[in-house]
ChimeraX commands (.cxc) that place a marker at each C-alpha (Angstrom):
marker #1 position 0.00,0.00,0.00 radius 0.5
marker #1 position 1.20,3.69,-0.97 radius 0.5
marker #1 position 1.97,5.87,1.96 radius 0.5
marker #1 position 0.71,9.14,2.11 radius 0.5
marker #1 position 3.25,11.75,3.23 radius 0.5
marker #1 position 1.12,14.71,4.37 radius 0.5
marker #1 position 4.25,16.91,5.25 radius 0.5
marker #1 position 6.40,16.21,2.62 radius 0.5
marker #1 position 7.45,19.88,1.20 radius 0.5
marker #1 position 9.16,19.40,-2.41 radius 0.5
marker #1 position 11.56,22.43,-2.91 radius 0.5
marker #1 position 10.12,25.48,-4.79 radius 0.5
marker #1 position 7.08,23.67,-5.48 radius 0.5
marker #1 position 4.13,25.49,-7.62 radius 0.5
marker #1 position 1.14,26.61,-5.52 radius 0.5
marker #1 position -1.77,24.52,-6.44 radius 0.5
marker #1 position -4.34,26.22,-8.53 radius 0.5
marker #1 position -7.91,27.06,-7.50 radius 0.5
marker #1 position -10.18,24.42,-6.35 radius 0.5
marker #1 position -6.77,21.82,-6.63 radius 0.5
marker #1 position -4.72,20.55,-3.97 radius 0.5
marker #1 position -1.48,18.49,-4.04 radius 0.5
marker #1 position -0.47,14.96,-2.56 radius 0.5
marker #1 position 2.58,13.30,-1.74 radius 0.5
marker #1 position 3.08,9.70,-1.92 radius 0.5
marker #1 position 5.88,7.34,-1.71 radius 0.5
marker #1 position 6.55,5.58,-4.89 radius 0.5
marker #1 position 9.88,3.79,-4.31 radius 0.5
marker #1 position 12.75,4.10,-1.68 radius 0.5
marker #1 position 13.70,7.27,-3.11 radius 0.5
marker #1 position 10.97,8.62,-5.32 radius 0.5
marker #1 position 7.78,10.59,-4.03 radius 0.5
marker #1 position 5.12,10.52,-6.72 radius 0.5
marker #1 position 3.32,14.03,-6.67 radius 0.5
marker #1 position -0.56,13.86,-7.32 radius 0.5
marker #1 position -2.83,16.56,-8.21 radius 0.5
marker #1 position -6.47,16.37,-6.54 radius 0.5
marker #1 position -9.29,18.28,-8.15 radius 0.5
marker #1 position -12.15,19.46,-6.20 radius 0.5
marker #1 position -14.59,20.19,-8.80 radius 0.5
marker #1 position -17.45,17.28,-8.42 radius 0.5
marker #1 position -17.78,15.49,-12.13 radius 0.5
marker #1 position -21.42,13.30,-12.72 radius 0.5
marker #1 position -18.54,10.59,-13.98 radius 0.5
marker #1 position -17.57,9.45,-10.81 radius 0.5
marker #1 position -20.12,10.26,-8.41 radius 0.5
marker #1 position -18.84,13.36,-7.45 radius 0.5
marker #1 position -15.43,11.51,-6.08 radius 0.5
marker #1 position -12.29,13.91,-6.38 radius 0.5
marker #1 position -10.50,13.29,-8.86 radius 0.5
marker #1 position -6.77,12.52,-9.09 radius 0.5
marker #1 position -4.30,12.82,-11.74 radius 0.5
marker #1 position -0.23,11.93,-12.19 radius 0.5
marker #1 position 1.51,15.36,-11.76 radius 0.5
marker #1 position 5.39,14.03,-11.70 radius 0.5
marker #1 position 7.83,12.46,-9.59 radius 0.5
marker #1 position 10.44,13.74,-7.04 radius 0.5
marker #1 position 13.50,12.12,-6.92 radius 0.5
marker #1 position 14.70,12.86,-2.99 radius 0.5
marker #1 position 18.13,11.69,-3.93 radius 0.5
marker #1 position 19.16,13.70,-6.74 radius 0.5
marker #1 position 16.81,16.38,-5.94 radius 0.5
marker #1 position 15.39,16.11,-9.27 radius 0.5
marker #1 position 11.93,16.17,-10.83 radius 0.5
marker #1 position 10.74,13.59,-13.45 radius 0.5
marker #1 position 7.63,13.89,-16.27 radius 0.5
marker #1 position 5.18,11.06,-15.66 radius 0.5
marker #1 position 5.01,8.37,-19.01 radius 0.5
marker #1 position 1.79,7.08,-17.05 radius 0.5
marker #1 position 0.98,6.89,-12.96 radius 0.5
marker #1 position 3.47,4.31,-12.61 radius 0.5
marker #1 position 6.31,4.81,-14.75 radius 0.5
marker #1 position 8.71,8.39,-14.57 radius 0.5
marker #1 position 10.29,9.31,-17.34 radius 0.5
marker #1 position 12.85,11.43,-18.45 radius 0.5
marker #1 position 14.02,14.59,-16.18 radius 0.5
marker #1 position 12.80,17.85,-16.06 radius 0.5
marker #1 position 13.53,21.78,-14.49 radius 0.5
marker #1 position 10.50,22.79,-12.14 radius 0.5
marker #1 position 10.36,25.98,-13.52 radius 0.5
marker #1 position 9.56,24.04,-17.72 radius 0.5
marker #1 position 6.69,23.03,-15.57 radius 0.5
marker #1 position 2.88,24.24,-15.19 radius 0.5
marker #1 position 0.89,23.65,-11.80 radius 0.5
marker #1 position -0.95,21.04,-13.75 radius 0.5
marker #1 position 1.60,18.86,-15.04 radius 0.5
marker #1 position 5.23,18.29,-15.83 radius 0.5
marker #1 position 4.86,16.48,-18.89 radius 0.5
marker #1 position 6.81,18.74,-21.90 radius 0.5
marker #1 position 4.92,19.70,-24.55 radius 0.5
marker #1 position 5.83,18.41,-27.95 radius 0.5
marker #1 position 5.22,21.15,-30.03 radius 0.5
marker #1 position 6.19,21.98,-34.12 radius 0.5
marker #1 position 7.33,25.67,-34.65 radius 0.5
marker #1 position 4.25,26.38,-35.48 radius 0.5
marker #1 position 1.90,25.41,-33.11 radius 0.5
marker #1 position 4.69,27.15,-30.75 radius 0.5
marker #1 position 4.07,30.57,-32.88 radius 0.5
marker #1 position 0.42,30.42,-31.33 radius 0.5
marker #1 position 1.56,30.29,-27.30 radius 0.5
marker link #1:1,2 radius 0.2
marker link #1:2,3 radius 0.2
marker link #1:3,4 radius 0.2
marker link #1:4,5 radius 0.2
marker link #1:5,6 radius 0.2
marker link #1:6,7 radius 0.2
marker link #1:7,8 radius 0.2
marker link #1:8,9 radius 0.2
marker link #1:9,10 radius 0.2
marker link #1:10,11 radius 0.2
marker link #1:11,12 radius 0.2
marker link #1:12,13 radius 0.2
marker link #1:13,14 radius 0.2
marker link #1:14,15 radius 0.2
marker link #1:15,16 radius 0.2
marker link #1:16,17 radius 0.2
marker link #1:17,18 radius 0.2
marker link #1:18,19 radius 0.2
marker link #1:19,20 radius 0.2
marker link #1:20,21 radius 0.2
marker link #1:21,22 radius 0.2
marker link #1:22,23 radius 0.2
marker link #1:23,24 radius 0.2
marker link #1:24,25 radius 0.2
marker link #1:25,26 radius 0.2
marker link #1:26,27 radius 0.2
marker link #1:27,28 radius 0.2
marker link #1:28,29 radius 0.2
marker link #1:29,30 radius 0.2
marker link #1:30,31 radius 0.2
marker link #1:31,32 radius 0.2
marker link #1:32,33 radius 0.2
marker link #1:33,34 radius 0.2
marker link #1:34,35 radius 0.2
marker link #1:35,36 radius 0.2
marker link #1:36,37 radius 0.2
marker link #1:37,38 radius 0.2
marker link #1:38,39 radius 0.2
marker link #1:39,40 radius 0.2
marker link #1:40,41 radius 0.2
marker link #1:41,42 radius 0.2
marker link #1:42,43 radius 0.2
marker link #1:43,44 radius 0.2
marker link #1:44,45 radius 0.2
marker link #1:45,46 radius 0.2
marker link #1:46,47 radius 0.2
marker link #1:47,48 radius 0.2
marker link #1:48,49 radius 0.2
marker link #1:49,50 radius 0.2
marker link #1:50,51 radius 0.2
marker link #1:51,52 radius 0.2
marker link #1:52,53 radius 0.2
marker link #1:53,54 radius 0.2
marker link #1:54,55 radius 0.2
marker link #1:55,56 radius 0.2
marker link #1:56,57 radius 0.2
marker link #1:57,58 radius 0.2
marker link #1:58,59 radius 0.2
marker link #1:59,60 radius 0.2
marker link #1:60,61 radius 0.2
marker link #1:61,62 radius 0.2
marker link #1:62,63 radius 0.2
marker link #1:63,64 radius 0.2
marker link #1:64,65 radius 0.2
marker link #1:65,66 radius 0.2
marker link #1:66,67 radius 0.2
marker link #1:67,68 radius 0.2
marker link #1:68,69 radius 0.2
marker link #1:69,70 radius 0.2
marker link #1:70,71 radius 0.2
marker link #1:71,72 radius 0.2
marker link #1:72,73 radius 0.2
marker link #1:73,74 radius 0.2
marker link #1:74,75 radius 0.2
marker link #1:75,76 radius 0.2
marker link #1:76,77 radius 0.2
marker link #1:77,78 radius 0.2
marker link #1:78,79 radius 0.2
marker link #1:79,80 radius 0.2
marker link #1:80,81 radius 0.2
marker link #1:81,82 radius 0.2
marker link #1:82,83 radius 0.2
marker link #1:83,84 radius 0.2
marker link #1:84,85 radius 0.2
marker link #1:85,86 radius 0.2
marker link #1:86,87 radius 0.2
marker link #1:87,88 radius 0.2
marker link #1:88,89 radius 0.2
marker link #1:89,90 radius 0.2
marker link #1:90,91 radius 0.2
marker link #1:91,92 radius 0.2
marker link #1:92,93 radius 0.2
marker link #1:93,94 radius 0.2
marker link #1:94,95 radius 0.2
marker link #1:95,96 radius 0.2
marker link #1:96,97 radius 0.2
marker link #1:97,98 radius 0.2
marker link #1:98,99 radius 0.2
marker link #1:99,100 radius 0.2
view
C-alpha cells in the first residue's frame, strides 16, 4: 500500500491552482510521486475527487521527473519548464509554438 506523506514539502514547489490541492506519496525508496487532486465534483464518478499523475520527485538527486503514465517516470525535467498542472513537456512543431 502507498503511503501518504502529508508533510512532505518538495523544494520550490508550484502553488496549487484554484479548487486543486497536491499529494505526496511514496513511490519507491527514493521517489515521491506528486498527485494533483481536483475538487470540482464530475457526474462521472459520483462526485469523487478526482486525481491525476503530476510528476515524480526524486529525494536523492533532488530532481523532478515527467510522468510516461501513474506508474512509470520518465525522463528529467527543471521545475520551472513546468505548469501547476503537469510536468509532462509539450511536444510542439514551430508552429503550433508561434500560437503560445
Amino acid at each position: 500500500m502507498d503511503t501518504i506523506l502529508k508533510d512532505c514539502v518538495l523544494p520550490g514547489f508550484h502553488e496549487p491552482p484554484t479548487n486543486y490541492t497536491y499529494e505526496t506519496v511514496q513511490f519507491k525508496r527514493n521517489v515521491i510521486a506528486v498527485w494533483i487532486l481536483c475538487h470540482r465534483r464530475f457526474d462521472y464518478n459520483g462526485g469523487s475527487i478526482t486525481r491525476s499523475i503530476w510528476g515524480f520527485y526524486n529525494t536523492k538527486t533532488k530532481c523532478y521527473h515527467a510522468p510516461i503514465n501513474s506508474s512509470k517516470q520518465g525522463d528529467k525535467v527543471e521545475l520551472k519548464d513546468t505548469t501547476p498542472y503537469s510536468a509532462m513537456q509539450l511536444n510542439l512543431n514551430p508552429l503550433m509554438s508561434a500560437f503560445l
